[in-house]
Rosetta silent file (secondary structure, phi, psi, omega in degrees, C-alpha in Angstrom):
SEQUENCE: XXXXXXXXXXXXXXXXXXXXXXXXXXXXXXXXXXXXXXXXXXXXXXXXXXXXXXXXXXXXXXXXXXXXXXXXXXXXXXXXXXXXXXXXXXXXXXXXXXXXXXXXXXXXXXXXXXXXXXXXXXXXXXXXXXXXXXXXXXXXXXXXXXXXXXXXXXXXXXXXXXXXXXXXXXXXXXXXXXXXXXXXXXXXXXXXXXXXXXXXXXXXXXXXXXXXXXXXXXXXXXXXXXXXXXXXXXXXXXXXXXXXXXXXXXXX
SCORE:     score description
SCORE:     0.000 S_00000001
   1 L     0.000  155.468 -167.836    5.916    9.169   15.181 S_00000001
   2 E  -129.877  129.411  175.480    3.155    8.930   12.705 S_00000001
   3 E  -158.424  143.225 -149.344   -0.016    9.111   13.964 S_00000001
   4 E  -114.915   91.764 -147.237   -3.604    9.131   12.338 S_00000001
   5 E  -128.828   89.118  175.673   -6.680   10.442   14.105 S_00000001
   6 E    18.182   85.019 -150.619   -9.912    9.369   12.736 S_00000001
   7 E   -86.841  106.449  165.819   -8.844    9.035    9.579 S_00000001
   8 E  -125.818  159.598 -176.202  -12.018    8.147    6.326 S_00000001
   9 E  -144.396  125.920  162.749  -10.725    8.136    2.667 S_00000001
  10 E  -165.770  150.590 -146.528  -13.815    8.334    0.230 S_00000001
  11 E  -121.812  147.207  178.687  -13.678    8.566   -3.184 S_00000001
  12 E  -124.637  152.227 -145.087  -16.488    9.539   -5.720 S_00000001
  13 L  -127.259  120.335  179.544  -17.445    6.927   -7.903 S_00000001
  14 L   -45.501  123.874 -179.371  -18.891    7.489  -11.711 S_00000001
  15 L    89.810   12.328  167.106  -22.646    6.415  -11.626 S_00000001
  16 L  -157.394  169.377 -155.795  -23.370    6.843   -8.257 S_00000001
  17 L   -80.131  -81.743 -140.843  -24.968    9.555   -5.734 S_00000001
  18 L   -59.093  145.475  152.009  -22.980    8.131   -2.738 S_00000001
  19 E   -67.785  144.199  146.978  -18.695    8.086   -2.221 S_00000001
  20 E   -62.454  128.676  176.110  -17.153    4.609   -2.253 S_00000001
  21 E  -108.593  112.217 -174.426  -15.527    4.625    1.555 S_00000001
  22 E   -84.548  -35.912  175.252  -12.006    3.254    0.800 S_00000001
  23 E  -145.401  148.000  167.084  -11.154    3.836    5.225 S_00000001
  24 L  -126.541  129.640 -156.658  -12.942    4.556    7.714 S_00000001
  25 L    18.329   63.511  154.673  -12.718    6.020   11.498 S_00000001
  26 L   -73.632  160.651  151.728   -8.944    5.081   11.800 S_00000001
  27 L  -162.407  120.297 -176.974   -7.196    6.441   14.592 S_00000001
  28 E  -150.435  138.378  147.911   -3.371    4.798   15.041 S_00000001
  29 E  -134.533  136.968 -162.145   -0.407    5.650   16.558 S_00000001
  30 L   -83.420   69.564  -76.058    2.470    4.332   14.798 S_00000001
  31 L  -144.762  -53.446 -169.027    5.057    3.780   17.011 S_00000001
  32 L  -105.326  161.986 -168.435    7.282    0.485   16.796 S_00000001
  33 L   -38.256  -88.494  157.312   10.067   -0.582   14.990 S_00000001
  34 L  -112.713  166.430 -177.184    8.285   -2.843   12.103 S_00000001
  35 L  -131.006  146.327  172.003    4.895   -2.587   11.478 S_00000001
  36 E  -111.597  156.639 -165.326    2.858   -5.001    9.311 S_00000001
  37 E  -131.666  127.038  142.614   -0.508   -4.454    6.920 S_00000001
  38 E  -152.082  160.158 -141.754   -2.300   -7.430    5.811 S_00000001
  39 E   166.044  159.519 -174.371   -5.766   -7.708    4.454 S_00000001
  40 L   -87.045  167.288  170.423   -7.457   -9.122    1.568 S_00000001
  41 L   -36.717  107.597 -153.740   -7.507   -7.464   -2.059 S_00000001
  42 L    96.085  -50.139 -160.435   -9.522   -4.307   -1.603 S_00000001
  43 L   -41.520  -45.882 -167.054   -9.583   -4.248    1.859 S_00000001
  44 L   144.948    7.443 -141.210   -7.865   -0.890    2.201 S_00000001
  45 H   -85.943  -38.355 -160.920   -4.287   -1.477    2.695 S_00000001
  46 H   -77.299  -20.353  172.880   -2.870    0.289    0.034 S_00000001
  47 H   -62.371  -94.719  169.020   -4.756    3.457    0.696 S_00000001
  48 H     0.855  -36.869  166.537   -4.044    3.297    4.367 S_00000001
  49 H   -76.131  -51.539 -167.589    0.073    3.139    3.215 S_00000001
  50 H   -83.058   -8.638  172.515   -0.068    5.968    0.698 S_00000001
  51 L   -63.198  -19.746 -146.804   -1.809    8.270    3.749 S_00000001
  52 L  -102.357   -8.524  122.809    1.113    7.988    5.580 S_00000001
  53 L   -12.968  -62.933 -170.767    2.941    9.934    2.844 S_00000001
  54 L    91.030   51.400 -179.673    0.845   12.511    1.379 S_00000001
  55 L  -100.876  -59.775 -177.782    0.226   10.090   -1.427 S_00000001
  56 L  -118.827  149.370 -170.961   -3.407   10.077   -0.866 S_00000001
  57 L   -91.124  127.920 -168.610   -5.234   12.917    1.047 S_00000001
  58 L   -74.290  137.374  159.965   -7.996   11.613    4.479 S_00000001
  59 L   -75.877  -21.830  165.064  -11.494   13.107    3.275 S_00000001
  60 E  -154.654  127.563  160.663  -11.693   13.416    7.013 S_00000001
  61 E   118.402  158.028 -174.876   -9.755   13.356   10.215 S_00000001
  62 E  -113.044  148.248  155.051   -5.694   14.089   10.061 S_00000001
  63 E   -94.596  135.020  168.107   -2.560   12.401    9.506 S_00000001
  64 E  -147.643  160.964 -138.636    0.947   13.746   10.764 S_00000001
  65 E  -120.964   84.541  167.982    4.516   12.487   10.117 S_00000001
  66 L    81.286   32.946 -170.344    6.590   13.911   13.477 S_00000001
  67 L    57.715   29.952  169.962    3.915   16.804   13.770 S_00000001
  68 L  -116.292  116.249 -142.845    4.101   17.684   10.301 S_00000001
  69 E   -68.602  152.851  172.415    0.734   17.297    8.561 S_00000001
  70 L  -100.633    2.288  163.826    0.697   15.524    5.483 S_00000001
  71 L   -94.888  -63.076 -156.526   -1.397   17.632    3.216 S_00000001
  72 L   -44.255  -64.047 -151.232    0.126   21.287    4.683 S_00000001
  73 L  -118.905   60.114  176.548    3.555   19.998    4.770 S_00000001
  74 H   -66.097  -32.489  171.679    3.974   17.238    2.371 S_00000001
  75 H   -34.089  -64.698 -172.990    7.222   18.315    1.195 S_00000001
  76 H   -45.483  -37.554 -144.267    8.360   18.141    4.844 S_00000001
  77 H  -107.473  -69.092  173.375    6.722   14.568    5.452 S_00000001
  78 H   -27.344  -42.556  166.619    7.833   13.002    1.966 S_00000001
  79 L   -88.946   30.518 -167.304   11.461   13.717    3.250 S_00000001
  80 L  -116.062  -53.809  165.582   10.761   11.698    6.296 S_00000001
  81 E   -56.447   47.627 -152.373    9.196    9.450    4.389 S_00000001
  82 E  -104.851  161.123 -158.183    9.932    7.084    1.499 S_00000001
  83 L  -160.155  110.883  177.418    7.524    4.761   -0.036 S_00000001
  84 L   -99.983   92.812  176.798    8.026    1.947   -2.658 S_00000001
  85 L   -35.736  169.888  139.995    5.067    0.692   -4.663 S_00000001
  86 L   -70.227  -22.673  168.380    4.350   -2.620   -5.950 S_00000001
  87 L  -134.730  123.475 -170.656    4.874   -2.296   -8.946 S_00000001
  88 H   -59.688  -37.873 -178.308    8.685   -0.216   -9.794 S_00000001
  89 H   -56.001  -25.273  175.483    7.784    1.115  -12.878 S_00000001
  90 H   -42.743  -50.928 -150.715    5.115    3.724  -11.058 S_00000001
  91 L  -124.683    4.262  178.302    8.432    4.931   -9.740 S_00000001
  92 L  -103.376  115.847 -175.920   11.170    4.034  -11.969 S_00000001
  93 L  -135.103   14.535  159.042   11.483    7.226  -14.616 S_00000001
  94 L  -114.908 -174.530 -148.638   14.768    7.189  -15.851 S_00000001
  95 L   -80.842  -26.222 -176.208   16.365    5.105  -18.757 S_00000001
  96 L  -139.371  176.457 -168.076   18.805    2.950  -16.493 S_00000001
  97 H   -74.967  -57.565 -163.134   19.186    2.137  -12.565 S_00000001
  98 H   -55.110  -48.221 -165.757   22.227    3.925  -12.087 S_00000001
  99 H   -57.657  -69.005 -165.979   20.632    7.280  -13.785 S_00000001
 100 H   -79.131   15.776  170.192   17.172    6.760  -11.346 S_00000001
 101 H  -101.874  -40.022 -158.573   19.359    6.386   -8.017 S_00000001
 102 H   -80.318  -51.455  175.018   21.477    9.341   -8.727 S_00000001
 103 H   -32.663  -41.950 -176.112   17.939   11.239   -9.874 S_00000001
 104 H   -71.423  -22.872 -157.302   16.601   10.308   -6.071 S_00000001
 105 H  -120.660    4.333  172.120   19.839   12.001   -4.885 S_00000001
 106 L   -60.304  -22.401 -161.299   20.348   15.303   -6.729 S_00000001
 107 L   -97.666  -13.929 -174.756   18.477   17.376   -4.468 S_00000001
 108 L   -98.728  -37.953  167.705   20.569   16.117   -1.428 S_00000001
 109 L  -119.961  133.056 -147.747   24.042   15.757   -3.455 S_00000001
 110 L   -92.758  -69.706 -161.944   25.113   18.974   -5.382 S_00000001
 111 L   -59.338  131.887  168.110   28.750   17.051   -6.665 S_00000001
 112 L   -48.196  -78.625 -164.927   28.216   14.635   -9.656 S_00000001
 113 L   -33.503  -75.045 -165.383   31.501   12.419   -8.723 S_00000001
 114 H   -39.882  -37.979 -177.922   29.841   12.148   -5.063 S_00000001
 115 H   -97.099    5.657  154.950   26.459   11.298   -6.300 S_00000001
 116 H   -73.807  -45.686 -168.253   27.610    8.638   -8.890 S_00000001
 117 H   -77.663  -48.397 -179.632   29.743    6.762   -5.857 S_00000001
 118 H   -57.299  -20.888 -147.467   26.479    6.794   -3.410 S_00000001
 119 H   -86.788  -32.217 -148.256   24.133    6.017   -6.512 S_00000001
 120 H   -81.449  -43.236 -162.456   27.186    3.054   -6.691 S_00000001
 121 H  -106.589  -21.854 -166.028   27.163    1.706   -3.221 S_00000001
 122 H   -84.063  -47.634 -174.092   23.060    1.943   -3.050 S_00000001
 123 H   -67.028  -69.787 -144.830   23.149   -0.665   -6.112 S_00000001
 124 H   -72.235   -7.477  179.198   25.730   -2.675   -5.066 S_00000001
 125 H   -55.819  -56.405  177.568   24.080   -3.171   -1.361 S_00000001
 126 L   -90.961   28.781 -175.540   21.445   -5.075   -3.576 S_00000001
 127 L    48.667   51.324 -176.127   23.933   -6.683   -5.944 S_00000001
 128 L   -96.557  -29.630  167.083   22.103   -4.535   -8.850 S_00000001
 129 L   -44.139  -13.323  142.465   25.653   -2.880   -9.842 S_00000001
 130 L   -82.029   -7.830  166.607   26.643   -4.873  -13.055 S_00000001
 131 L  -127.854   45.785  173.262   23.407   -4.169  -14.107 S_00000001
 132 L   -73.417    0.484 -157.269   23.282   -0.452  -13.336 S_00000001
 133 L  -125.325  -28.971  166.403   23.677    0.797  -17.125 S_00000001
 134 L   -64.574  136.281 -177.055   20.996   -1.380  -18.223 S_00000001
 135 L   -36.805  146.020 -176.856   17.675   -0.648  -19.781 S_00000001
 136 L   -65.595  -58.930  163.434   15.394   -0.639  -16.985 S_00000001
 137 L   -30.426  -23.177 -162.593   12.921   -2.699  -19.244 S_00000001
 138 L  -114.226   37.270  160.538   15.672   -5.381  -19.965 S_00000001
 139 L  -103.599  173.738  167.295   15.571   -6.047  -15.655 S_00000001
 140 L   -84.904 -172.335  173.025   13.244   -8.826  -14.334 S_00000001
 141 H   -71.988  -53.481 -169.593   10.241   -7.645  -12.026 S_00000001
 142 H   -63.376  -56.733 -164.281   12.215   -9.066   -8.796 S_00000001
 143 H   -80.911  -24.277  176.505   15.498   -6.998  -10.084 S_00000001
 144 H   -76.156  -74.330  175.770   13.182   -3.388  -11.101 S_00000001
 145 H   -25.197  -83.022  177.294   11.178   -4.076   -7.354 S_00000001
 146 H   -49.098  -41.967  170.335   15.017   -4.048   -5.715 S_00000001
 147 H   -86.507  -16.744  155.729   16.283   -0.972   -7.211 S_00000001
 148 H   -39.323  -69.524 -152.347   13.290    0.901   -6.659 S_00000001
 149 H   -68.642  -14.939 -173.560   14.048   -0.026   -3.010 S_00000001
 150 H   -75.018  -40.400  176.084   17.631    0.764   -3.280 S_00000001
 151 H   -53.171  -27.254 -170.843   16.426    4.517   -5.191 S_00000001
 152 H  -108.819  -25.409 -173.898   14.276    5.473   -1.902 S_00000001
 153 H  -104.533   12.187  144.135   16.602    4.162    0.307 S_00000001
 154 L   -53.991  -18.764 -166.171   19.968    6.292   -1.277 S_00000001
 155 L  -134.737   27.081  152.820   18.248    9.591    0.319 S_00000001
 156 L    58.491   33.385 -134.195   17.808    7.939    3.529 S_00000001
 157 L   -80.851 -167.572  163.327   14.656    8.457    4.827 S_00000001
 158 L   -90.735    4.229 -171.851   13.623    7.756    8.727 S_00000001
 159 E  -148.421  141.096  165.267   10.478    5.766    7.700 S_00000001
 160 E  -126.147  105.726  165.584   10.041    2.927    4.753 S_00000001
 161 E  -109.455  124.012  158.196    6.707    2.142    3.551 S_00000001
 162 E  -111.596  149.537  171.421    6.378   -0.686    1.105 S_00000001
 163 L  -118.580  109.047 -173.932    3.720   -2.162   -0.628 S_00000001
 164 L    60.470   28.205  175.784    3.214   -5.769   -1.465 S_00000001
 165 L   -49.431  -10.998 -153.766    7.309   -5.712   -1.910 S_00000001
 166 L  -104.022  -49.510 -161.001    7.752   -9.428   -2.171 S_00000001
 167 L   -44.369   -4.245 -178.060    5.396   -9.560   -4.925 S_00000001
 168 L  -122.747   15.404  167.839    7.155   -9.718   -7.902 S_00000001
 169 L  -104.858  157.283  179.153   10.408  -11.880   -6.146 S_00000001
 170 L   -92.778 -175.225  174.687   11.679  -14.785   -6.660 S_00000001
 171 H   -71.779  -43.907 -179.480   13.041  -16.356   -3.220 S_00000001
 172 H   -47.563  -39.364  170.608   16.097  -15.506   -3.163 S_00000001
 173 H   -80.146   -9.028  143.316   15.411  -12.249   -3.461 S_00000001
 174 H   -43.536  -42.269 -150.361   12.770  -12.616   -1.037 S_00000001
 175 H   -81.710  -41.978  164.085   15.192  -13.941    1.078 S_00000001
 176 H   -70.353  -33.077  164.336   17.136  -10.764    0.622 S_00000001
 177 H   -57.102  -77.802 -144.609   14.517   -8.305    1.341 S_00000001
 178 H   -46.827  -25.895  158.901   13.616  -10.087    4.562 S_00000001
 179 H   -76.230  -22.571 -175.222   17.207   -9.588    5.578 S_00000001
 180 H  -104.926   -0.243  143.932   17.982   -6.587    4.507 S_00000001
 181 H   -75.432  -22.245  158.480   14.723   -5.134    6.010 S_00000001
 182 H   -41.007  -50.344 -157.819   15.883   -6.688    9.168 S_00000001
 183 L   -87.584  -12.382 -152.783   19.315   -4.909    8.990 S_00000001
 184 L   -93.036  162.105 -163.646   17.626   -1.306    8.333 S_00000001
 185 L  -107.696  -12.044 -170.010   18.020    1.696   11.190 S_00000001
 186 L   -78.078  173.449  152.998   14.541    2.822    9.429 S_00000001
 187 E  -105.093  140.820 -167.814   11.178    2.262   10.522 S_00000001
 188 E  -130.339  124.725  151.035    8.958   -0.260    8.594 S_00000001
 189 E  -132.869  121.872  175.967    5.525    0.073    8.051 S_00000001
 190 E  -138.312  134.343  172.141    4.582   -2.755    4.930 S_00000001
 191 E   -95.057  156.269 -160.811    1.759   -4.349    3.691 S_00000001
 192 E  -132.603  129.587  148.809    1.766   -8.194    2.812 S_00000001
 193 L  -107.812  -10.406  171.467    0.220  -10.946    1.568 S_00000001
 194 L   -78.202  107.465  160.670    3.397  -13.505    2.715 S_00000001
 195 L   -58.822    3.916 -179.547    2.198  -13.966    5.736 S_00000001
 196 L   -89.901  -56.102  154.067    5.567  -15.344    6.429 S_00000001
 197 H   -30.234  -83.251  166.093    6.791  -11.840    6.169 S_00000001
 198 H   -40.771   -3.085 -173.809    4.631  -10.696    8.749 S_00000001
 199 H  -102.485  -12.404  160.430    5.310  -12.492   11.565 S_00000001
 200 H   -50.290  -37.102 -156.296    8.889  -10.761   11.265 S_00000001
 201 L   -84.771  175.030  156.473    7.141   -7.460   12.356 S_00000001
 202 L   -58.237  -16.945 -161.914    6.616   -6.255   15.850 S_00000001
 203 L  -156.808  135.127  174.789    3.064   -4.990   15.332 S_00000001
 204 E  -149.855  111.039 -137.099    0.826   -6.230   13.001 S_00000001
 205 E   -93.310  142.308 -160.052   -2.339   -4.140   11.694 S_00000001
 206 E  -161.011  116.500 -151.460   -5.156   -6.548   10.132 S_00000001
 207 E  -110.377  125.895  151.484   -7.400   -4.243    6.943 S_00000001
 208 E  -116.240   79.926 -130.791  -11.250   -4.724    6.515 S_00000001
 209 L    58.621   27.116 -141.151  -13.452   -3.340    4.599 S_00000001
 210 L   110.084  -46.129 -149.501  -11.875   -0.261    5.608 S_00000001
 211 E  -115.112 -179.430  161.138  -11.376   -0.278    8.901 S_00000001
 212 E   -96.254  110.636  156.289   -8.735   -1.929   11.542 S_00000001
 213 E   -89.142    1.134 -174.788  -10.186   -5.044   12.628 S_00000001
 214 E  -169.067  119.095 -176.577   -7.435   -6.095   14.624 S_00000001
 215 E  -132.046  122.424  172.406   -4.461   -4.640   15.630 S_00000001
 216 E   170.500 -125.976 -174.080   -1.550   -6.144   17.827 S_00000001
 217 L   -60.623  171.189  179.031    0.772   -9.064   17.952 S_00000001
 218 L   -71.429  -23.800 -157.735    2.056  -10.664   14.722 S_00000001
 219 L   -86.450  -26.430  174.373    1.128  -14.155   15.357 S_00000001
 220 H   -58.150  -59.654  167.754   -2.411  -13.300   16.982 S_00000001
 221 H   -64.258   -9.901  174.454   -3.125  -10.835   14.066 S_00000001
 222 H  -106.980  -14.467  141.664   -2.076  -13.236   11.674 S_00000001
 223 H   -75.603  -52.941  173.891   -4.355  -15.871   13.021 S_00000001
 224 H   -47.005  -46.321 -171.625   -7.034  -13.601   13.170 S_00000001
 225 H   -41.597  -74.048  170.718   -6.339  -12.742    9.390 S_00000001
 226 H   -19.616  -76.944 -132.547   -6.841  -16.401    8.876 S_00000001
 227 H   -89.056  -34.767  154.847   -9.940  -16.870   10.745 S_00000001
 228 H   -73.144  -30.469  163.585  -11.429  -14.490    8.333 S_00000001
 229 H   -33.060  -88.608  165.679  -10.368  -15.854    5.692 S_00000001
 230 H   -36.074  -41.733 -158.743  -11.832  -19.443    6.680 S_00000001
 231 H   -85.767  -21.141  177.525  -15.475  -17.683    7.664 S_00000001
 232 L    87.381  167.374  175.120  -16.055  -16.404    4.176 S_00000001
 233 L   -89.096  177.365 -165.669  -18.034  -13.663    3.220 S_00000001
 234 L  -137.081  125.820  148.267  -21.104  -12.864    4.802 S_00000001
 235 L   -29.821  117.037  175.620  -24.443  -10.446    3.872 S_00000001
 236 L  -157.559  111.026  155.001  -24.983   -7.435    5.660 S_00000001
 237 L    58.766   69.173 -171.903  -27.459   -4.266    4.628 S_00000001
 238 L    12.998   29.636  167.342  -26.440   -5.907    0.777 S_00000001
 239 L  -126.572  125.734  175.936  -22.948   -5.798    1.050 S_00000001
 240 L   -19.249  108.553  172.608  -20.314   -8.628    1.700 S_00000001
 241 L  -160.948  137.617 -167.038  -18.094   -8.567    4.656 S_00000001
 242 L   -63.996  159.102 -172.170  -16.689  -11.588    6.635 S_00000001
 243 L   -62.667  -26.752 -168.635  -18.663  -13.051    9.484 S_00000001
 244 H   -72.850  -45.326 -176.478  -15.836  -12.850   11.882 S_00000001
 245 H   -96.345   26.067  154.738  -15.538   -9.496   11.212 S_00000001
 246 H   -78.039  -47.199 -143.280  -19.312   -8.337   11.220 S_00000001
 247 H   -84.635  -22.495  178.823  -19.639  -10.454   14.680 S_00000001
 248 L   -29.153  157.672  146.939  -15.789   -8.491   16.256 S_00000001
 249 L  -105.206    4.714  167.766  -16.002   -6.217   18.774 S_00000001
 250 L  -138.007   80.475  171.980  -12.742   -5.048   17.587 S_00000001
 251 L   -24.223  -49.498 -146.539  -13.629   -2.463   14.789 S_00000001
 252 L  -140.019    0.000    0.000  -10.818   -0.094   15.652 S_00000001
């Protein structure tokens, strides 16, 4: 279980006294099967994803991955843990596909032969194996996006956090994530802007300014998203933040 106990992320910002507060008083625990993030541009989502990691460090309050902290024991929590950006090059660092799957799997398989045939079967799940030799650079965005996910998900973790995954697919290979995250024995926690996606998960987490305005069903949280959307932004103590969610009573 992953679970987050009033949680702030702040940041210090060139040109100003004050930290920018990227989250604020989270407290979640993360519990079901998939979980969805969706939120406007800014909002907070992507921080909130890389916490659950040890990607980014809480300025206050703790995260832990199965009671292992994620600053102490990041090691610990990373292999629990795998996490695929939006954009694959952040995480794609060898010259071909085949090369950066077997690189995710060296520290778990010692024999070459053995770790060529997994790195093999990892590819070919997302039918990236005829182009496993190729410059990474000479893939599309949609095909770089899929073997990243195939590279974290060769070493097996118990938890898959993605970010924005769809963005850079075309449908079909939309069509193939949404199935093949369907199919996975992992836990999913992902953030979204296809709102189509979301209503797949079980749980669905709604990012504001910071904070969790809404947390619960998909289709409820994905109407609420909406309904912020529609109200626009609003003034408050000279900073934006939609009306729906100034007037909520449910901050957290």
């Amino acid at each position: 279980m992953i679970s987050l106990t009033s949680v702030g992320v702040r940041v210090a910002v060139d040109g100003h006294l004050e930290p920018k507060v990227l989250l604020e008083d989270v407290t979640l625990s993360l519990t079901e099967r998939r979980i969805g993030v969706i939120g406007a541009n800014g909002s907070g989502k992507s921080t909130l994803l890389r916490l659950l990691n040890g990607l980014v460090a809480p300025s206050e309050g703790s995260v832990t991955v199965n009671g292992s902290d994620t600053v102490r024991k990041v090691r610990a929590v990373r292999q629990q843990v795998g996490f695929v950006f939006t954009d694959p090059l952040s995480q794609l660092v060898m010259p071909t596909g085949r090369e950066d799957v077997e690189l995710s799997l060296r520290r778990s398989i010692r024999n070459g032969a053995e770790r060529r045939e997994k790195a093999d079967a990892a590819l070919d799940r997302f039918g990236l194996l005829p182009l496993a030799d190729q410059s990474i650079y000479e893939l599309s965005g949609g095909e770089r996006q899929l073997l990243a996910l195939a590279a974290v998900l060769a070493v097996e973790p118990d938890v898959l956090v993605l970010d924005e995954p769809s963005t850079l697919l075309d449908l079909r290979n939309r069509e193939l994530l949404r199935r093949t995250i369907t199919g996975l024995r992992q836990q999913i926690i992902m953030s979204t802007h296809d709102l189509e996606l979301a209503l797949d998960m079980d749980r669905v987490l709604v990012v504001e300014s910071g904070r969790i305005v809404f947390d619960g069903d998909a289709a409820a949280a994905v109407a609420h998203y909406r309904s912020l959307c529609a109200a626009g932004p609003a003034v408050r103590d000279g900073s934006e933040v939609p009306n729906s969610a100034a007037a909520s009573g449910e901050d957290r």
